[in-house]
C-alpha positions, 0 to 999 in steps of 0.5 A: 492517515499512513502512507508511503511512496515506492521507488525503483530501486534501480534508478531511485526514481518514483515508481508508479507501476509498482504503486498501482500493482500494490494498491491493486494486490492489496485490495484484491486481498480485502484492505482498502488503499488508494494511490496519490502523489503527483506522480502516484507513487505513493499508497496511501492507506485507510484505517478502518474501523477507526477502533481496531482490535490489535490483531487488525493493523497487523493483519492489514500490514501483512496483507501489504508485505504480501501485496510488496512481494507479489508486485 
């Protein structure tokens, strides 16, 4: 499992908002993500196929930077 939580940059405090706009963009763009953490604000991803060619992880981790921005 990878995952990573999202904090305001502002007030350094969790950001959930942001989280749940990010998991949304991201699926929306075809990579599966789920959000958790007490207060979730932490996007967890899920990998699959667990046997990926290498392009995959890259291409999802931009589908995620893609998903950053537009949040």
């Amino acid at each position: 499992m990878l995952a990573f939580e999202l904090l305001d940059p502002a007030t350094e405090g969790l950001d959930a908002p942001l989280t749940s706009a990010v998991a949304s963009a991201a699926g929306q763009s075809g990579t599966t993500t789920v959000t958790c953490g007490t207060y979730c604000h932490v996007v967890r991803l899920l990998p699959y196929p667990l046997i990926a060619s290498h392009d995959l992880p890259i291409e999802g981790l931009g589908v995620i930077t893609d998903a950053l921005a537009e949040a």
